[in-house]
N, C-alpha and C positions, 0 to 999 in steps of 0.2 A: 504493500500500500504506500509505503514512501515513496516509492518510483514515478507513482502515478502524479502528482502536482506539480512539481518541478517538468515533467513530460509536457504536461498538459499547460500548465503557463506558456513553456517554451513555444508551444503549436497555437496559441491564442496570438503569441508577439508577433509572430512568424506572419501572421496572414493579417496585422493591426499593419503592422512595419508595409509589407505589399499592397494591403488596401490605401495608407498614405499615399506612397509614393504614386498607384493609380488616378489618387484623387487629386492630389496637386501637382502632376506631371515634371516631378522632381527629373532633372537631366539623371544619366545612368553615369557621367565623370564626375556628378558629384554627390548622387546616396543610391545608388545602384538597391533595387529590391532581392529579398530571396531567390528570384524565377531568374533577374540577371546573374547571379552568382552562382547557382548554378549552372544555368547555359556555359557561363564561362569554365566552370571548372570539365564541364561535358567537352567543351571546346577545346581541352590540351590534357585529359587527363595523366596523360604518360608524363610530362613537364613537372608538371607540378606534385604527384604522386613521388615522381625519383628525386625531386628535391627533398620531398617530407623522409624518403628514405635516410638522404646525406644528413639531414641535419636529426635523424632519430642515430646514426651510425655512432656522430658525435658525443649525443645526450650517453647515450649508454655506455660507451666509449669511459665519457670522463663521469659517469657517475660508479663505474668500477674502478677506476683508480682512485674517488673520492672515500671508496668504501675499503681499500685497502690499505690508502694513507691514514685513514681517520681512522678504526680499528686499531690499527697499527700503534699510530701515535697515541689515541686515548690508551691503550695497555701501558705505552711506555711513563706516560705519566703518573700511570695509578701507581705503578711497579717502583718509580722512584719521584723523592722530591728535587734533582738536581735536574732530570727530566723536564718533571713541572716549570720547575725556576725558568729555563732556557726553550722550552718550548711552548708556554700557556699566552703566551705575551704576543709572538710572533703570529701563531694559528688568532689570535683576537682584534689583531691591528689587521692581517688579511684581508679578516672577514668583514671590517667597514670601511676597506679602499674599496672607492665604488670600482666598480670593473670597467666600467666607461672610459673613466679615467686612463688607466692602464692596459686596457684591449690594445690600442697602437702599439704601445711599447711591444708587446708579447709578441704581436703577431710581427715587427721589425725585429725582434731577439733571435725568436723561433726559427723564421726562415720556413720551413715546413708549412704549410696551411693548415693539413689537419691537423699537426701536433699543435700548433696553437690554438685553434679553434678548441681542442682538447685540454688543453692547458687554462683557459679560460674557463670554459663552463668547469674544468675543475674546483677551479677556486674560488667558484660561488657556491658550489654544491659544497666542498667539504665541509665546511664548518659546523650542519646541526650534526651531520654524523658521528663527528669527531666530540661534541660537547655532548651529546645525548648518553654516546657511550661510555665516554669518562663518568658521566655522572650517573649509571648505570652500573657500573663499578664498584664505585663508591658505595654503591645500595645497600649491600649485606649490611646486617645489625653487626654490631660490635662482640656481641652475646656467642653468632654462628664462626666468627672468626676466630674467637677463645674456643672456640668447640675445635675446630678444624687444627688449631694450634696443639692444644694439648692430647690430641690424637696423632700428633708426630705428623701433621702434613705439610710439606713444602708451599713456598710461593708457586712452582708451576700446577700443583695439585691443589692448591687452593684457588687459583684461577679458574683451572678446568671446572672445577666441578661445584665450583661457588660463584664467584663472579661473573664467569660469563653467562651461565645460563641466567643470572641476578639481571645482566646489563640485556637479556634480550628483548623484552619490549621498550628497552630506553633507545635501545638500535635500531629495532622496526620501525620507530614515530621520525627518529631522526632522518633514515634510510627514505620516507616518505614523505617527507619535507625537501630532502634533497635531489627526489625523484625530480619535482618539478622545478627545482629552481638549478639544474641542469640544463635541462631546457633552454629556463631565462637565460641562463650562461652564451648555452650553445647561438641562441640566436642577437642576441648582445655582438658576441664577437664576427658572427655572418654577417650582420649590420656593417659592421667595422670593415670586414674584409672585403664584401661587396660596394663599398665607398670605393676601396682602393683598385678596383676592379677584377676582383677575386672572386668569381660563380661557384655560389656553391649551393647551400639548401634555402628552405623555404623564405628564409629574410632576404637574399639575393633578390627570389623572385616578387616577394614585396617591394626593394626598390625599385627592380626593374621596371614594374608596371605602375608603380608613381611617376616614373620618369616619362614613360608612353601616355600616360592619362588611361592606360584599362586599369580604370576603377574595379569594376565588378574580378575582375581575375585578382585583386591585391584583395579583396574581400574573401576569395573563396579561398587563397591562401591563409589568411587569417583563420577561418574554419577549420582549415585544418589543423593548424598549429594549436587552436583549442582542442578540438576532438583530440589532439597526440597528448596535448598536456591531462584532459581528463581521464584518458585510455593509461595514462602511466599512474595518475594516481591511482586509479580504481584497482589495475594489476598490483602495484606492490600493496594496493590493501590487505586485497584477496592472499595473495603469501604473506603477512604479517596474520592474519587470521588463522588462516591454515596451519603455521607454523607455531601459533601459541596454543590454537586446539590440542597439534599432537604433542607438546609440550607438556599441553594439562593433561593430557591422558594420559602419559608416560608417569 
């Protein structure tokens, strides 16, 4: 029953939005309706499909390296405070340099297209991952770690089999948080590179067709680039769910 209002809102907008533009004979270069956005995307689907591909290559690309830096790095700071000290500061100050900022630079360092384009929406993704699971970590009571202690178990045995499974829904939430703002990364930095005349996914083909005045095709890309964003969070939902089901069953 959730599904149904938000469905049904969207289908109300949908045909409010198309009856406007019929009734006030809005030009299609400057609020194109539903029926032109689609035409348009009917019109090239191959285009615009194989860019949503490049720039999904990316998104997933740097949200696995976001998920092995961040993992990686939240262990090493739980593990030690000199860690902490030298790496808490560095991962904080990252995560509020806007990337706008800094997309030039990377993608001029880089050299590489994708690696930067990857390097980017890196370093917007890592951060919830990296903090959710630190603080995940952290979680066990103080109580289960004198337990784990006075039964002769090591730091890597009390990791395994305390902490991490402790930090796994602090990882899931971060993990899909990070799902989508991989994305923002990925297309942030397409923006950038597509400036500099570098074709690559869906944000290319949104300048492109700012540039040409085809409104309605810079619309249907946009759709898509939402459907990619809601289709990633809905996915890592569904495995964050699934994953603490068989967890609770276990």
């Amino acid at each position: 029953m959730s599904r149904w209002p938000p469905t049904i809102a969207g289908l109300v907008a949908l045909v409010l939005w198309q009856g406007a533009v019929w009734l006030t004979d809005v030009p299609a270069y400057l609020v194109p309706g539903p029926v032109a956005i689609v035409r348009a995307f009917l019109a090239a689907p191959a285009l615009l499909l194989g860019s949503l591909v490049s720039t999904l290559i990316v998104t997933f690309t740097a949200l696995a390296v976001s998920t092995v830096l961040g993992v990686g790095l939240a262990v090493a700071i739980t593990s030690s405070r000199w860690a902490r000290a030298a790496i808490q500061p560095w991962a904080v100050a990252l995560q509020v340099t806007p990337i706008v900022a800094i997309a030039p630079l990377i993608i001029a360092w880089v050299g590489d297209p994708f690696s930067a384009l990857v390097a980017c929406a890196t370093i917007v993704a890592f951060f919830p991952i990296f903090s959710n699971t630190a603080i995940g970590l952290a979680s066990p009571p103080t109580e289960l770690l004198d337990l784990f202690r006075l039964n002769g178990a090591g730091g890597w045995a009390t990791l395994r089999l305390l902490r991490l499974p402790a930090a796994l829904p602090f990882f899931l939430a971060g993990l899909r948080i990070s799902g989508g703002l991989a994305l923002v990364g990925a297309v942030v930095a397409e923006f950038v590179a597509g400036a500099g005349g570098f074709a690559s996914g869906l944000a290319y083909r949104i300048l492109e067709s700012g540039y040409r005045l085809q409104i309605p095709r810079m619309f249907a890309a946009l759709v898509l680039l939402s459907a990619a964003g809601i289709a990633i969070d809905a996915t890592l939902s569904g495995v964050g769910r699934v994953l603490l089901r068989r967890r609770g069953g276990a």
